[in-house]
Steps between C-alpha positions, in 0.01 A plus 500: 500500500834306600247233692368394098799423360669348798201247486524473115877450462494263807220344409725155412633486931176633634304191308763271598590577868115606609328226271276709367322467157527733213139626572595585831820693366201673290337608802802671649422765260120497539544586896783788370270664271199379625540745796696778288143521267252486803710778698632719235182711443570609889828471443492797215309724713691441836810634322332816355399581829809427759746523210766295350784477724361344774345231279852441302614445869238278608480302204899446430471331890177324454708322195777440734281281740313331242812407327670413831168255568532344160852389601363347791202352320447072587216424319271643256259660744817740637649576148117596410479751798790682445418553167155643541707747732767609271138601311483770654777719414442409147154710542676785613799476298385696171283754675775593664769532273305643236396814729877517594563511121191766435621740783908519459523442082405738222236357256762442235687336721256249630463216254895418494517511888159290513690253312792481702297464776278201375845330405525462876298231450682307243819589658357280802408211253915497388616508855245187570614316210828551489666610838281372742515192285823454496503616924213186521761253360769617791297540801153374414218665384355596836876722556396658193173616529617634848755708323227650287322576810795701660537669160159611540557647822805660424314701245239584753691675711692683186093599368463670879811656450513643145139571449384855556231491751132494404278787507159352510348825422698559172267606190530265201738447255374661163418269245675487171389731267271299229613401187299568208565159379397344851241227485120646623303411816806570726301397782407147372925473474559339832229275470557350170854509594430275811297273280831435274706470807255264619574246137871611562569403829354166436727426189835653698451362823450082363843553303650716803390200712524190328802605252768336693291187531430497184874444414595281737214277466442485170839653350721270730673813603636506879384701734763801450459510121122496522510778806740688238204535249316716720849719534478530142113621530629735780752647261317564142209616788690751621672608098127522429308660737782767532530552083096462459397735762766739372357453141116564702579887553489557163139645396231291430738147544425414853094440413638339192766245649309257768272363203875425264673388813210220579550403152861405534407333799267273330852390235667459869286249616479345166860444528496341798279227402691421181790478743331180656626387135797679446688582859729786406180716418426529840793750582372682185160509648595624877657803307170568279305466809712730688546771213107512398272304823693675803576849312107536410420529876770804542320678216150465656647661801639839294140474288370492886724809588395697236131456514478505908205705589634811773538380820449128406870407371482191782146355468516502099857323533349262753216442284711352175759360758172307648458343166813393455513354844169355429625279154843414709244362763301315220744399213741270705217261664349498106838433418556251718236277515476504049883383519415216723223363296676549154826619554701804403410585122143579607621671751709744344193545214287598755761776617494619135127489496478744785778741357313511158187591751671770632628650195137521357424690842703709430450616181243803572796650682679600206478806350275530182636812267297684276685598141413886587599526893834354404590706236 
């Protein structure tokens, strides 16, 4: 996911040494996700059948290149290409790891590891908009998006060392044992839970992308301090997808959480347009986003792990992961092209328009308790 927030937290250079518009820094995560939503479906089943090693492998170098062709990137129509690639090991990326969770982790186990794991993610915004920042002003930001790509395959070649190899014929991981709080119609779960990704993704993925914009157009921040915003998304991300999905393997919470979370997420967005009024709130609002917006899409992933049909951990992952993709393919053009007609207040509303949307998707997820079965 480094590729998102590199473009987001860079966003300020890339406009100003490629010369391209704010609609076309929109479209940078269209091609991303674009390709992650089309291939995940494929993706899902690909990994329950040839297991998740060799797709950790492949995917950790197929970020490398794409990373290593964004640095190189003249124009818009390069920058667009190597995004669409780095696509694709975003579709494999939580079929994968979720099977590696479901096969070497106890059930009770499994939510708090599920959120460290999904803190990867934010962990990569903080290193893009803060260290890699910082990198850009020394040595350019080309230099450091070609550091991120030999991180990436450094930790390649660590995944085909440390990884235990994959035994394609393996029988699946048992599911969790229900609770008898859970929420019914466990097989509608993934879908419905794609369907909120979907209104998710398009509400994280305009702030992940247009956040440091945001404050150095229309704050008057520099480039450093607005790329710093998105560090301090990375960081309350990673506090709240770790303490959330923790707080998920508790009975009957992790049906009940996705519909609260999207609910905060809608006062996040709110914040950030009353910061086009009052500028301080914007730091305010990159933590709210990153405690409630980001965390809610680590909990659908342990409601996801619980509710996994035998044998299908991968393609039910890749189905919610295909939503998410889906609204981080949609929101940022939406984004985009609203902020350029009537600036950034709308903007952000509409971000809080499609949290509240996914909150109210959400809501037949939680558990409903009957005075005598909880007594």
């Amino acid at each position: 996911m480094m590729q998102l927030f590199v473009i987001g937290a860079l966003g300020p250079r890339l406009v100003g040494e490629l010369g391209i518009s704010r609609t076309v820094l929109g479209l940078t995560t269209t091609a991303g996700f674009g390709a992650a939503a089309v291939l995940s479906l494929p993706a899902g089943r690909l990994v329950d059948r040839v297991g998740p090693r060799r797709c950790l492998v492949a995917l950790l170098l197929l970020t490398s290149v794409s990373l290593a062709l964004i640095g190189a990137a003249s124009g818009a129509a390069v920058l667009l290409g190597a995004v669409a690639l780095g696509g694709v090991p975003q579709a494999l990326a939580n079929p994968a790891t979720n099977k590696v969770i479901l096969a070497a982790f106890p059930a009770g186990r499994r939510p708090g590891v599920t959120g460290l794991k999904q803190s990867g993610v934010q962990l990569g915004a903080f290193v893009a908009g803060l260290p890699l920042s910082l990198l850009a002003a020394g040595v350019g930001w080309r230099g450091a998006v070609w550091a991120a790509a030999g991180a990436a395959a450094t930790a390649a070649l660590w995944a085909a060392r440390v990884l235990p190899p994959d035994v394609p014929a393996a029988a699946p991981a048992p599911r969790d044992a229900p609770s008898p709080h859970d929420a019914p119609s466990p097989h509608a779960a993934p879908r419905r839970l794609a369907f909120f990704s979907l209104l998710l993704g398009c509400g994280i993925a305009s702030v992940n992308t247009y956040l440091a914009l945001f404050g150095s157009q229309r704050l008057g921040l520099s480039p450093t301090t607005a790329a710093a915003l998105v560090a301090v998304l990375g960081v309350a991300g990673v506090a709240g997808r770790v303490g959330w999905s923790r707080a998920a393997g508790k009975p009957g919470r992790a049906e009940a959480l996705p519909a609260w979370l999207a609910a905060g997420a809608v006062g996040a967005a709110l914040l950030l347009a009353a910061a086009t009024w009052v500028y301080p709130l914007v730091w305010v609002a990159a933590v709210a986003v990153g405690t409630f917006a980001v965390s809610a899409n680590a909990v659908s992933m342990v409601v996801v792990m619980r509710r996994a049909a035998p044998g299908r951990a991968g393609q039910d992952s890749a189905l919610v992961s295909a939503g998410f993709f889906a609204g981080f393919a949609v929101g940022p053009p939406l984004f985009g092209a609203l902020v350029s007609a009537a600036g950034y207040g709308p903007g952000w509303l509409l971000a809080a328009a499609e949290f509240a949307m996914a909150a109210v998707v959400a809501v037949p997820l939680m558990p409903r308790r009957t005075g005598a079965s909880d007594v």
